[in-house]
N, C-alpha and C positions, 0 to 999 in steps of 0.2 A: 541485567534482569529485564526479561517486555514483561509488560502489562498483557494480564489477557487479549484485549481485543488488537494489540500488537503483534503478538505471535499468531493469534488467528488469522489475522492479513499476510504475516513473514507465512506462515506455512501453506495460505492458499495459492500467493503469489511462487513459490517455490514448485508446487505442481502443476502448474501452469507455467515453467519458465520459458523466456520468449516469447511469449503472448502477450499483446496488448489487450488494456481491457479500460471500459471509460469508466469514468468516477459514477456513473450512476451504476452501471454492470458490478462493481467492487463492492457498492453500497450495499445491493439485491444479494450478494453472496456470501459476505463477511457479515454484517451487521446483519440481527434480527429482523424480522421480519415486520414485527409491532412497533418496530425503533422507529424514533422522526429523526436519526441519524443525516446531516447533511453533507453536504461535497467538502464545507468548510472544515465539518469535523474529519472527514478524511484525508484534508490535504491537512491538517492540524498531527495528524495519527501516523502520514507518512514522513512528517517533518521529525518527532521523537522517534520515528523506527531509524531512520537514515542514522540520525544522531548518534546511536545506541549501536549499528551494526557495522557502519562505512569506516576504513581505516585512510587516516588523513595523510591527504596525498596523491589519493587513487581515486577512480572515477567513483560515484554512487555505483551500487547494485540494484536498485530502483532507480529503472530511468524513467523521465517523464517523458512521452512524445507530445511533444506540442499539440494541439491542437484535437488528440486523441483521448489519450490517457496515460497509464504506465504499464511497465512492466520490468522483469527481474531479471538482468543481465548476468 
């Protein structure tokens, strides 16, 4: 089971696959608009997403690019 604001990232990242995109860009388009949502809360959101969807063993489906951001492999 995701938590709303979970699925709302799995499902924007999923139309967007292969696209990177940086934590402020994810911020701007998942989370409200009125939200003081930060980078911390979304690396916090994609840490229980991974947890919840990744099967152990296999690489993540959320990759991070260094230095970038991420995206959904």
């Amino acid at each position: 089971k995701l938590l709303p604001k979970e699925f709302a990232l799995l499902e924007f990242l999923m139309r967007h696959q292969n696209r990177v995109f940086a934590p402020e860009a994810l911020l701007n388009r998942v989370w409200e608009s009125d939200s003081e949502a930060t980078v911390d809360a979304l690396t916090t959101c994609i840490k229980r997403l991974r947890k919840k969807i990744d099967v152990e063993g296999q690489p993540s489906m959320i990759r991070t690019v260094h230095g970038v951001g991420y995206k959904l492999e």
